[in-house]
ChimeraX commands (.cxc) that place a marker at each C-alpha (Angstrom):
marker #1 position 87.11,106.58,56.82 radius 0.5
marker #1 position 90.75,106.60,57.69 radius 0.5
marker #1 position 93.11,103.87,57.65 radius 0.5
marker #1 position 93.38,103.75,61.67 radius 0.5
marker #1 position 89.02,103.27,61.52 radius 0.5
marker #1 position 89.56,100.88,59.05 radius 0.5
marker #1 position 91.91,98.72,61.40 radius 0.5
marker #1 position 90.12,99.07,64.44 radius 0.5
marker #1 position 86.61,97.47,62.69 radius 0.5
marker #1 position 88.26,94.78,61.27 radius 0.5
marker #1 position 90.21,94.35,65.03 radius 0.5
marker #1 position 86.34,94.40,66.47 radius 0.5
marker #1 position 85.18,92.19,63.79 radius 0.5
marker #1 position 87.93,89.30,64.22 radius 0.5
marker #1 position 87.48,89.34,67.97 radius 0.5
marker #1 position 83.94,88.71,67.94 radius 0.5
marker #1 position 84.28,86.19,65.71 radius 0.5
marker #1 position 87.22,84.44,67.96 radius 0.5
marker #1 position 84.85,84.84,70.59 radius 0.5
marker #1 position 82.06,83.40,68.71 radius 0.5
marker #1 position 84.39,80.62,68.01 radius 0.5
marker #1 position 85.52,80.04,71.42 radius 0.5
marker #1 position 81.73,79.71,72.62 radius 0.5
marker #1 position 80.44,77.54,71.03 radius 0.5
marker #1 position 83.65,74.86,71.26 radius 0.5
marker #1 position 83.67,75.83,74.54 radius 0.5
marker #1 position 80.12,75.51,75.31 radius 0.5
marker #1 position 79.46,73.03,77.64 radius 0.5
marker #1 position 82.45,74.31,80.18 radius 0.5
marker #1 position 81.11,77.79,79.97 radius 0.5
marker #1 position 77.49,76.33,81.18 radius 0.5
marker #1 position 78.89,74.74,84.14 radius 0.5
marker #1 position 80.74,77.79,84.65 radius 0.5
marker #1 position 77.42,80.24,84.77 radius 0.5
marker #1 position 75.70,77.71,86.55 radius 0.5
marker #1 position 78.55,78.03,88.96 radius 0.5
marker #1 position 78.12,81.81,89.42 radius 0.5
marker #1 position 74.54,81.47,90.24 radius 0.5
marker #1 position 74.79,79.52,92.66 radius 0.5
marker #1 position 77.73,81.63,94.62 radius 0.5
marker #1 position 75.19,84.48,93.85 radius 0.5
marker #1 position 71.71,82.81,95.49 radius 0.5
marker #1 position 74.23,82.01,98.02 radius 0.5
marker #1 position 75.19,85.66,98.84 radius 0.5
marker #1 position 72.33,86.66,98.65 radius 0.5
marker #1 position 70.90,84.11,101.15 radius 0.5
marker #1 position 73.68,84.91,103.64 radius 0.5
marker #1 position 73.52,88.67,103.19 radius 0.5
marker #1 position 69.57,88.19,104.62 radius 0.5
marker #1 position 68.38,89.69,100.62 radius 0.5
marker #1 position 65.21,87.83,99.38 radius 0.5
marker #1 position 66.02,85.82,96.17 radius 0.5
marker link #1:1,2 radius 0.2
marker link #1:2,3 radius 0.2
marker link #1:3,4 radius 0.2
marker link #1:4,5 radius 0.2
marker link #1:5,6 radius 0.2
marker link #1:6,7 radius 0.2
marker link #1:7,8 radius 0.2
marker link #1:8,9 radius 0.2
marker link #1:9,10 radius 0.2
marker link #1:10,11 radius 0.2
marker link #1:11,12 radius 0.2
marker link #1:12,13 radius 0.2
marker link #1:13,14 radius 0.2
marker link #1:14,15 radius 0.2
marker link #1:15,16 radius 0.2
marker link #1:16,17 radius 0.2
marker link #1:17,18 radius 0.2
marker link #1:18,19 radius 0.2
marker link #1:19,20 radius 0.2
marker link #1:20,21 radius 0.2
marker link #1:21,22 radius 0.2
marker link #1:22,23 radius 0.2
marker link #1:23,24 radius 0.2
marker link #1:24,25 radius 0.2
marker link #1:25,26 radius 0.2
marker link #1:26,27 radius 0.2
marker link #1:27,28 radius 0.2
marker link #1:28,29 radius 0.2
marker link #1:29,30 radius 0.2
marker link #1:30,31 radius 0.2
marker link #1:31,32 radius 0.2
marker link #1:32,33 radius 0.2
marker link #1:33,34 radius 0.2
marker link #1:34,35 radius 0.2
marker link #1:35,36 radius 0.2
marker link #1:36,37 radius 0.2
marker link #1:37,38 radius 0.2
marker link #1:38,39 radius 0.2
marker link #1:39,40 radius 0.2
marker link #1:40,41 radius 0.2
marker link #1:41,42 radius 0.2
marker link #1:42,43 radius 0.2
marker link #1:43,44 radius 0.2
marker link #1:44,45 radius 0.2
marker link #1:45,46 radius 0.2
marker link #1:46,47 radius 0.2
marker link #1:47,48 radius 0.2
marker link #1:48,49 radius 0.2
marker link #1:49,50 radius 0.2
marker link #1:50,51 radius 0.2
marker link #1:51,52 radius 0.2
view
């Protein structure tokens, strides 16, 4: 395993831990925000004559 490998898992790991991180602090605003998008979707879908 070179060093460059090496670098690029750690990289990986300490992003998916950031994004862990941001998450779950952020969970409640990242609900809203899925909730949100799945309502524009039914929405399209509605308009666009698609069953749901």
């Amino acid at each position: 395993m070179g060093a460059l490998d090496f670098l690029f898992v750690v990289a990986v790991i300490l992003i998916v831990l950031w994004l862990l991180g941001f998450v779950f602090f952020n969970l409640g605003a990242i609900i809203w925000v899925l909730l949100v998008i799945a309502v524009i979707i039914i929405l399209f879908r509605l308009l666009s004559g698609r069953r749901i």
